[in-house]
C-alpha positions in Angstrom: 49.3 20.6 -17.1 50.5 22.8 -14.4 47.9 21.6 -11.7 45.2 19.2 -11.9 42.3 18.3 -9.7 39.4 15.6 -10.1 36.5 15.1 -7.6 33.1 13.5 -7.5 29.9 14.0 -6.1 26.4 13.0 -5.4 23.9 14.7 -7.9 21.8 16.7 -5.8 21.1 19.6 -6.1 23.0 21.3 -2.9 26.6 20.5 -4.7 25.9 22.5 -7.5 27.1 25.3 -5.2 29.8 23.4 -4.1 30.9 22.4 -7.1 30.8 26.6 -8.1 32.8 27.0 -4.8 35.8 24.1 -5.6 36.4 25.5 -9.3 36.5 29.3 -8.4 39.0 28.3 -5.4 41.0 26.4 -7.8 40.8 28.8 -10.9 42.0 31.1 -8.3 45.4 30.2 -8.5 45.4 31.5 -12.0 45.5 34.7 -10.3 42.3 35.7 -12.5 40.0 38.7 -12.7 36.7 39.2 -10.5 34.7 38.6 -13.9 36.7 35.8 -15.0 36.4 33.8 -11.9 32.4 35.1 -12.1 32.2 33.4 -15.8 33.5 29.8 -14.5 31.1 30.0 -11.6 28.5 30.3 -14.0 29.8 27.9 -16.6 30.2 25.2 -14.1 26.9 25.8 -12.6 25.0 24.9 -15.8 26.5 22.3 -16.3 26.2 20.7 -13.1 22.6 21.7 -13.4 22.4 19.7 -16.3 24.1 16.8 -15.3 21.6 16.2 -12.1 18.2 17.5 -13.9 18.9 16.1 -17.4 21.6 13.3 -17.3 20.3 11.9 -14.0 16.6 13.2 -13.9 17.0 14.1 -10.7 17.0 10.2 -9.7 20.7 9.9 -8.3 24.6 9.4 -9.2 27.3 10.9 -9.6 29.3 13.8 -11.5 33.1 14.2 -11.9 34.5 17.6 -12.2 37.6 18.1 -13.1 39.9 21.1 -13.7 43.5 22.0 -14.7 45.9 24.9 -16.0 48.7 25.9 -17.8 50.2 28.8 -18.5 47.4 30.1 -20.8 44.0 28.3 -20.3 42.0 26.9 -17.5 40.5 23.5 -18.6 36.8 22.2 -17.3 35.8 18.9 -17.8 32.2 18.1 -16.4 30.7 14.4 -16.5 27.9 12.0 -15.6 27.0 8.4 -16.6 23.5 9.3 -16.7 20.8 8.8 -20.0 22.7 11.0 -22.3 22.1 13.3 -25.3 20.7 11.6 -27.9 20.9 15.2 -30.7 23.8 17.3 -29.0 23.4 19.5 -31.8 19.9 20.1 -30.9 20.7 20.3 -27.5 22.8 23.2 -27.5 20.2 25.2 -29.2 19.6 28.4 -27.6 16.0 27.5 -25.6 16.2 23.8 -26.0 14.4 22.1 -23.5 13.9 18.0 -23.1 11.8 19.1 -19.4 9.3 21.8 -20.6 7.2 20.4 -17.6 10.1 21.8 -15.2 10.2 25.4 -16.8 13.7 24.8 -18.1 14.6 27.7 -20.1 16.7 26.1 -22.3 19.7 27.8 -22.0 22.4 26.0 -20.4 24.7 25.6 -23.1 24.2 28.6 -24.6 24.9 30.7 -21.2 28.2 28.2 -21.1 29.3 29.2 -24.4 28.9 33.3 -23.6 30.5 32.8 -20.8 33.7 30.5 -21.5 36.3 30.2 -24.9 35.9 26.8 -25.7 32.8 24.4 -24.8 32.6 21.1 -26.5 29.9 18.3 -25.4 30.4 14.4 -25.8 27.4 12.1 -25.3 26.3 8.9 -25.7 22.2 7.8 -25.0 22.3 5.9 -21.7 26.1 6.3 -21.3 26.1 9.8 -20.1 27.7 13.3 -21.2 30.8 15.3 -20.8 31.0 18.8 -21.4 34.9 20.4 -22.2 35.4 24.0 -21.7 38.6 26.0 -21.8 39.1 30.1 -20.5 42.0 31.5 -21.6 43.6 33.0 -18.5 44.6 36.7 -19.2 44.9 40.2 -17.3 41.5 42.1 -18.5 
C-alpha cells in the first residue's frame, strides 16, 4: 500500500458523518473526481449505518474503519464485533431488512455495490461483520 489509515469509534449514530468526513479527506489524496469522492461518502455511510443499527442494534461498541491506496484502487474495510449476519447472501438482497419495525429500506448493500467496484462482506453470528470494498481510482 501506498498510505494506510485505521481508526475506531463509538457506534452512535453522530460518527456516521464523521466517519463520511475521515474517508473523503483521506481518499482525497487520490486526487479523485467530485463524484468519486461522492460514491465513497455514500458507501461508507451504509455501512457504518449498518454496523451501529444491525451489528450493534443500536446498544453500543465499536467500529473500525480503515482505508488505504495504491496506485490504482482505494481499499475500504468497515468492521464491528457485533451479532453478525447469520445469511450474508440474503442479506445483500436488494430490500432486505432484519428491522422492518425501524422502516429500514433494505438497501444498504445494494446502494454500496452501485456505488463502489468491489464490495465483499465477511460475517460470523455473534462475532460481527466486515465489509471490503475497492474503487478503482481513475480521471472520469
Amino acid at each position: 500500500m501506498k498510505n494506510q489509515m485505521r481508526v475506531f469509534f463509538d457506534a452512535i449514530s453522530e460518527n456516521e458523518s464523521f466517519a463520511r468526513l475521515i474517508a473523503a479527506g483521506f481518499f482525497s489524496q487520490c486526487n479523485p473526481t467530485i463524484a468519486q469522492i461522492t460514491d465513497v461518502k455514500t458507501a461508507v455511510s451504509e455501512a457504518v449505518t449498518n454496523a451501529i443499527i444491525h451489528g450493534y442494534e443500536g446498544k453500543g461498541g465499536t467500529v473500525e474503519l480503515y482505508c488505504a491506496y495504491d496506485e490504482n484502487k482505494f481499499y475500504i474495510e468497515i468492521a464491528d464485533h457485533g451479532i453478525g449476519i447469520s445469511n450474508v447472501s440474503q442479506a445483500m438482497e436488494p430490500l432486505y431488512t432484519s428491522k422492518p419495525e425501524l422502516e429500514r429500506s433494505g438497501m444498504g448493500f445494494t446502494i454500496m455495490e452501485t456505488f463502489m467496484d468491489m464490495i465483499r462482506v465477511e460475517s460470523s453470528p455473534q462475532n460481527g461483520t466486515r465489509v471490503y470494498m475497492e474503487k478503482q481510482i481513475s480521471a472520469e
